[in-house]
KENUTI-365561 format. One record per residue: x negated, y, z of N, C-alpha, C, O in turn; residue in three letters. Coordinates in pm, whole numbers, plus 50000, padded with zeros to 5 digits. Atoms other than C-alpha are relative to their C-alpha. Layout:
<recs>
XYZXYZXYZXYZALA/...
</recs>
This chain:
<recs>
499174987950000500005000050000499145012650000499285021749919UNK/501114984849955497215027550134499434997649876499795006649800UNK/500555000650117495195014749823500965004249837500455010049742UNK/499104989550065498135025749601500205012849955500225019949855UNK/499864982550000498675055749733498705009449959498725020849911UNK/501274989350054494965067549671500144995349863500255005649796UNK/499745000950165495405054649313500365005249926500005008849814UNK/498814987550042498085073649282499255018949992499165029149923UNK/500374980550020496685106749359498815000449941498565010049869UNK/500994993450098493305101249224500774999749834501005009449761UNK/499184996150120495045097548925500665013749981500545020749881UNK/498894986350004497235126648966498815009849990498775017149891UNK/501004993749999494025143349058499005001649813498755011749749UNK/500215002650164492625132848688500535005349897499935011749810UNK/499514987750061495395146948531500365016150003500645024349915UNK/500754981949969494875181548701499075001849944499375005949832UNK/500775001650052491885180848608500195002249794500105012549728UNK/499425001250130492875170648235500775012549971500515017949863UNK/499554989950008494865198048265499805012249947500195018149846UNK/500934986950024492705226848325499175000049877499025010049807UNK/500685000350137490555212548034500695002949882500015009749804UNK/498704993050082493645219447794500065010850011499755016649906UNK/499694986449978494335251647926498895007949954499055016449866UNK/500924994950056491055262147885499225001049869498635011149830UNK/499874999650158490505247247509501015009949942500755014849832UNK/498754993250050493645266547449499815012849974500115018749869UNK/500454986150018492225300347554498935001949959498905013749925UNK/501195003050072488965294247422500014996049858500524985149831UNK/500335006350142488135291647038498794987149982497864982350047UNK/499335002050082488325274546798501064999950060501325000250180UNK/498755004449942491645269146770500394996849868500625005049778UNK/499355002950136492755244246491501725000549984502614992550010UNK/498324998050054496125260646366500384989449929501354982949968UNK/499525006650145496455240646060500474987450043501544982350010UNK/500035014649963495905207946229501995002950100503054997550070UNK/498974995149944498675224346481501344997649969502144991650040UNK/498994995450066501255232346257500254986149899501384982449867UNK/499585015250067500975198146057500524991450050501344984149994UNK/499315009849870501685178646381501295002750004502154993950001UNK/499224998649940504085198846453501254995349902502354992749950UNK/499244998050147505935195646124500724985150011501924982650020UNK/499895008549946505425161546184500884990650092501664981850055UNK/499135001349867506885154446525501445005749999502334999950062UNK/498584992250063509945177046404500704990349930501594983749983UNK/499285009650102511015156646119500034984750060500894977050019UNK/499765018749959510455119046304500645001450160500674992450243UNK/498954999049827512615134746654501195004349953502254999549992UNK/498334991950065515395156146457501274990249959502444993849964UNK/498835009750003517435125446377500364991450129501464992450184UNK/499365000949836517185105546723500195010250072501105008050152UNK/499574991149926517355135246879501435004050039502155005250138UNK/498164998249980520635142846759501104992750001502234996250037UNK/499115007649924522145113746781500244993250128501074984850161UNK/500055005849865521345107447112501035013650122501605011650230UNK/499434988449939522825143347226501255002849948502045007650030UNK/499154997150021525485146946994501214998150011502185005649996UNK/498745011049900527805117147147500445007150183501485005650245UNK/499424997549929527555134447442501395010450041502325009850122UNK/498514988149971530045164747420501024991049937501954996149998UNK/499475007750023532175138847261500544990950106501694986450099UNK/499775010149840532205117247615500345004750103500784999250203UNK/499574994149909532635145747772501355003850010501985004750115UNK/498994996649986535585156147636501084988749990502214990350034UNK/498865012549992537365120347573500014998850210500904992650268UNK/499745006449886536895117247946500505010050106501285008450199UNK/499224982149949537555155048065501215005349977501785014050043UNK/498254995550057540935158447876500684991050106500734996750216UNK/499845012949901542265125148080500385009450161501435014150205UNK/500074991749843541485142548441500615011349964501725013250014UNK/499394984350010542215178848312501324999549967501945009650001UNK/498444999750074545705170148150500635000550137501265009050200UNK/499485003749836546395152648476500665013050104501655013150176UNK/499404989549913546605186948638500305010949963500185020550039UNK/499494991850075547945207548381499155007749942499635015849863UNK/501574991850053544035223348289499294995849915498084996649936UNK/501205003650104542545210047983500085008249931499585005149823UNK/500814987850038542325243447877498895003050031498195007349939UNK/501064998949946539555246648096498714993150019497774995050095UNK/500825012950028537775215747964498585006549958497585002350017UNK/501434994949988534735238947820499315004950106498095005250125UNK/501274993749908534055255648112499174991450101498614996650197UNK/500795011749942532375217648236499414993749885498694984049909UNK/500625002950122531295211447898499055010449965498125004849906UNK/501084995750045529075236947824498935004650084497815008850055UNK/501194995349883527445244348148498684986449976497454987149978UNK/500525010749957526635207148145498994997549873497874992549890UNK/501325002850112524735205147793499295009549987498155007349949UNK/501514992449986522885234147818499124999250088497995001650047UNK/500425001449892521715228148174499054986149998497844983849994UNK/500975012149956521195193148221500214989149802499364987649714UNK/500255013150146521985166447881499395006149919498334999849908UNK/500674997550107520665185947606498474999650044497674991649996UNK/501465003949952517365191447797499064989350057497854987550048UNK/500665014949973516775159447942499894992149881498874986549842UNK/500215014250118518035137447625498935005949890498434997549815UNK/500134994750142516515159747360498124993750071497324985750021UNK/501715000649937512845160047611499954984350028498904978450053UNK/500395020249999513345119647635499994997949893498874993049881UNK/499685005350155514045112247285498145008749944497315002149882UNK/501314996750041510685136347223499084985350062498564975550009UNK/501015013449945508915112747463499724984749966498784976949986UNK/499835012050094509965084847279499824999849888500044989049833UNK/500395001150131508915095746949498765001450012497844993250003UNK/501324990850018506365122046973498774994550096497604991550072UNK/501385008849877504505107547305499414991949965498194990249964UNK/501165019150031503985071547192499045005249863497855002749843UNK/500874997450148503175088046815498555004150078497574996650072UNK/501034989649982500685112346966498704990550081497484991550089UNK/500965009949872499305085047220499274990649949498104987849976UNK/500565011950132498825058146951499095005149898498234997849849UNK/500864996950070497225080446740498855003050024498015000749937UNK/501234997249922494365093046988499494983350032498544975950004UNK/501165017349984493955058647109499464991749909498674982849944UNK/499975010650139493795041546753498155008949984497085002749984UNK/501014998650017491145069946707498684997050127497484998950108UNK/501274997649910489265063747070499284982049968498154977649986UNK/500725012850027489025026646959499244995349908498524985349912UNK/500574999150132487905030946640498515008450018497625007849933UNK/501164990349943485205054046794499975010949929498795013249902UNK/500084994150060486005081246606500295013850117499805024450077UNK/500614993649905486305102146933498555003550012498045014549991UNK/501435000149973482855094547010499745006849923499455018049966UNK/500394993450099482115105646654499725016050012498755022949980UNK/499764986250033483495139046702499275008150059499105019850023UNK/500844995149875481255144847017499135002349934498665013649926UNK/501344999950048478455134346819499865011849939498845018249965UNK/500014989650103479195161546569500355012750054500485021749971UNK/499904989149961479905188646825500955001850003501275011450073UNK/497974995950001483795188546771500404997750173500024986450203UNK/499194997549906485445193847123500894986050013501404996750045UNK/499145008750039487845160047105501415008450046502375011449975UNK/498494997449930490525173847363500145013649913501265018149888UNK/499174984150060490165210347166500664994349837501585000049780UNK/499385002950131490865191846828500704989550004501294989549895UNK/499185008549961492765161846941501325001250024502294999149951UNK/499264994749877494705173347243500775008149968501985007449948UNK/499364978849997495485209747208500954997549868502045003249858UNK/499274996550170496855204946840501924992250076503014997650059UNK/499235008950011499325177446965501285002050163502384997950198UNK/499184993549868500315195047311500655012349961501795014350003UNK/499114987950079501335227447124500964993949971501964993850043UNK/499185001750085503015212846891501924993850121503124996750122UNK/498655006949905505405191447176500695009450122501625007050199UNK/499944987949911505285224347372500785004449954501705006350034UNK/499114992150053507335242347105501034992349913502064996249860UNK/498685008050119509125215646900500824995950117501934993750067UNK/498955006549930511085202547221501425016050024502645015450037UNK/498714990949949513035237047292500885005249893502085007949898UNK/499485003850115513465239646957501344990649957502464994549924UNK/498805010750048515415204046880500825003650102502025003250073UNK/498804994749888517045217747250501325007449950502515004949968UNK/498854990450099518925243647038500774994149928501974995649952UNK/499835010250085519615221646806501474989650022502564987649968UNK/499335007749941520915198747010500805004150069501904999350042UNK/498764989349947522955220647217501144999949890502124993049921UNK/499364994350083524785232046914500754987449977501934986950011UNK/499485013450065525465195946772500624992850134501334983050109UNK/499145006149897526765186547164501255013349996502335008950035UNK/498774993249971529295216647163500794995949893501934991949916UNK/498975003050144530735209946810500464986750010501404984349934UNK/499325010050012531375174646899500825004450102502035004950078UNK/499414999549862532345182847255501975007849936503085003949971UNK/498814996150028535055207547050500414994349881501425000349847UNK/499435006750082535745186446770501214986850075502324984850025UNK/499415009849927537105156947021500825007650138501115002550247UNK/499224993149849538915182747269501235006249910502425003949930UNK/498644994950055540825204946990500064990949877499524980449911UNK/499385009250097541785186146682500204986450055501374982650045UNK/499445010049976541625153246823500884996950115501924990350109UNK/498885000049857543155155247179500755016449987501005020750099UNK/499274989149988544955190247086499955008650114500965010950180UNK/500274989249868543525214447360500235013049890499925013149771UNK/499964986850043544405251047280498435006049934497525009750007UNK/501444991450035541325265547043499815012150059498685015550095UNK/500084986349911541845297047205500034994450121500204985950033UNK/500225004549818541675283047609498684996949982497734999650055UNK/501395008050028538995265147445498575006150016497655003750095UNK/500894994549985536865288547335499705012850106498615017150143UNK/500114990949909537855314947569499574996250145499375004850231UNK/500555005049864536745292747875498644995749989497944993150087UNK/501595002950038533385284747695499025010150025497905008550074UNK/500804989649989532325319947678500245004550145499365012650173UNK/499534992049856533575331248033499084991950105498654997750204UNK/500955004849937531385303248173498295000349947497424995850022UNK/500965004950048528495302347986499295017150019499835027849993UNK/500974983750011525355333048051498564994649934498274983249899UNK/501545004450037521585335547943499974996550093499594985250063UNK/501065012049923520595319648242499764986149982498814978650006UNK/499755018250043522105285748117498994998949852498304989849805UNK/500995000450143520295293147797498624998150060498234986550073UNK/501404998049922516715303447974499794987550075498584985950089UNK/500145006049924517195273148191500034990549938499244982449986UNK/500415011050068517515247447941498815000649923498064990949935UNK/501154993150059514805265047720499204998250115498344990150081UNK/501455000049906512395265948032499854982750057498794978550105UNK/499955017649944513155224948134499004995349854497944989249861UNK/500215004450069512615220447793498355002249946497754993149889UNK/501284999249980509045237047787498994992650062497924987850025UNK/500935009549919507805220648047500234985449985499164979450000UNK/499795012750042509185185747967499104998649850498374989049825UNK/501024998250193507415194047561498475001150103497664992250077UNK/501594998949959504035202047770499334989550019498254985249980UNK/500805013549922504065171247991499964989449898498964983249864UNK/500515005750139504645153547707498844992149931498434980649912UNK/501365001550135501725163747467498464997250101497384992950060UNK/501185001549949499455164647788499624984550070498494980450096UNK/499985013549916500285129247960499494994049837498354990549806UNK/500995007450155499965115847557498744998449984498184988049949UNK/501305002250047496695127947532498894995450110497744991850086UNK/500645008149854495455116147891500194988949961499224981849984UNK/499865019850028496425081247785499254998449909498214991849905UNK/500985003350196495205082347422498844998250067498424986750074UNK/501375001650032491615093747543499944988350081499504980349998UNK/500095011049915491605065547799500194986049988500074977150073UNK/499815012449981492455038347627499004991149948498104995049875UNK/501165006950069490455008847548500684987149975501814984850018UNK/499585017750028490964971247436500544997449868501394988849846UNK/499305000950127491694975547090501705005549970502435014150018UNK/498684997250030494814974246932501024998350111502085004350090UNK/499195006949945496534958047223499865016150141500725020250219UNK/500364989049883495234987947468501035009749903501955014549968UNK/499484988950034496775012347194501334996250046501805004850120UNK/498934999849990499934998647229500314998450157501504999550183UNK/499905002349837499764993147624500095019850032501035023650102UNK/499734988449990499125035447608501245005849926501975014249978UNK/498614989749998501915047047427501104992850030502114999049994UNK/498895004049897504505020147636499755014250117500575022850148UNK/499944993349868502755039147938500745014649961501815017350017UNK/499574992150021503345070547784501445004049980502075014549995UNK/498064992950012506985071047718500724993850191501704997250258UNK/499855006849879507275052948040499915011650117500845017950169UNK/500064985549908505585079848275500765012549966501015019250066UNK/499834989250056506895107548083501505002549997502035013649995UNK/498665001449939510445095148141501105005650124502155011650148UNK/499474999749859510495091048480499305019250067499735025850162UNK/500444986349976508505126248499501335006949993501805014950073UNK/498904985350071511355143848328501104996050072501675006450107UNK/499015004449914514075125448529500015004450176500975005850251UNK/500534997049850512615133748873499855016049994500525020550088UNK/499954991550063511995167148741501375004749938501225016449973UNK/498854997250000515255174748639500905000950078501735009650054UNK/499525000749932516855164748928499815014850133500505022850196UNK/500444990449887514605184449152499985015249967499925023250061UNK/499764984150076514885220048915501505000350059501835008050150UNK/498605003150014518685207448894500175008550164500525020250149UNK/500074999749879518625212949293499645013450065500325021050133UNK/500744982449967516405244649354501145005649940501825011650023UNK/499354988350050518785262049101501304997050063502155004350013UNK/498525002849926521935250449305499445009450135500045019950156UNK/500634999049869519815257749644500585024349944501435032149988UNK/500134989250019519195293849464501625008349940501655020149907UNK/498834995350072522815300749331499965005649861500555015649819UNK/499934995250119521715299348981500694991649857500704997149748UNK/
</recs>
């Protein structure tokens, strides 16, 4: 158990560490854009379809199961104003930042490790290249800004189902509808899924590339790092969500 627990934190300690070395490639030149912006392009186009079908069922579930209760007490007019708090807040930012972790993580993780086994890491040392500034950094941006991104995205594609399955199919007033959507909904719910969704895109691209450089054993190690990776990166964003979820209740926000 005690041997665990120090495992645990030197580890944790490792990725601090790992950390600061990111941060500091980041503000420090070079800085490969190109490589950047290809990833990112990348990671965009192979998350934008699970993404949205993993988010877009939900305003759909919300409202087959919200009309039901709300009819019950004469209020399924008021069915958006629990529908849209709830996908900007918590589902769009969790599913959209899991569904990244499940594309983009294992991609990003598999691809560093494929190159640390191949020794083409090593290589880069040899040749003076930075690994984590041309590796790392390209592949942590990129999951930094493409997750709040598909967030939007995904937002949008959970309200349109959420009101496709509330007014035309269960007949809720379009006007209650939308007039209880906007009366609940402020920028903070915006800012607050947008800021989950930052930091869930960070941990991401930075837990990815902590695994990648670390792995070893061939092919069988690559694929043992990007399981871990969607694995940790999961339960990060789940534990993490909960505990934001909480402060901003604590704080009345």
């Amino acid at each position: 158990m005690i041997a665990g627990v120090r495992r645990f934190f030197a580890l944790l300690g490792e990725i601090l560490s790992f950390a600061v070395e990111v941060a500091r490639c980041m503000i420090q030149g070079p800085r490969f854009w190109a490589e950047t912006i290809r990833l990112a392009d990348v990671l965009m186009r192979r998350c934008l379809i699970p993404v949205g079908l993993a988010v877009a069922p939900v305003g759909a579930v919300i409202s087959l199961q919200g009309v039901s209760v709300f009819r019950m007490f004469g209020a399924d007019g008021i069915l958006s104003s629990m529908l849209a708090p709830a996908i900007f807040r918590q589902y769009s930012p969790a599913l959209a930042s899991v569904m990244v972790a499940a594309q983009a993580g294992s991609s990003i993780a598999a691809r560093i490790g494929t190159m640390k086994v191949r020794g083409q890491i090593d290589a880069l040392a040899v040749m003076s290249v930075d690994p984590i500034r041309y590796v790392v950094v390209p592949g942590f941006v990129a999951c930094l800004f493409i997750t709040p991104l598909l967030n939007i995205l995904t937002t949008a594609l959970g309200l349109v189902s959420g009101w496709f399955f509330a007014v035309p199919v269960s007949g809720i007033n379009p006007g209650a509808f939308t007039a209880n959507l906007y009366s609940q909904v402020t920028l903070v719910d915006l800012w607050v899924g947008i800021g989950k969704c930052f930091f869930f895109g960070g941990a991401v691209g930075l837990i990815a590339g902590f695994l990648g450089l670390r792995t070893t054993g061939g092919a069988a190690g690559v694929g043992k790092s990007a399981n871990n990776t969607v694995v940790y990166t999961i339960i990060l964003i789940l534990v993490a969500d909960y505990l934001v979820s909480m402060l901003l209740l604590e704080l009345g926000l």
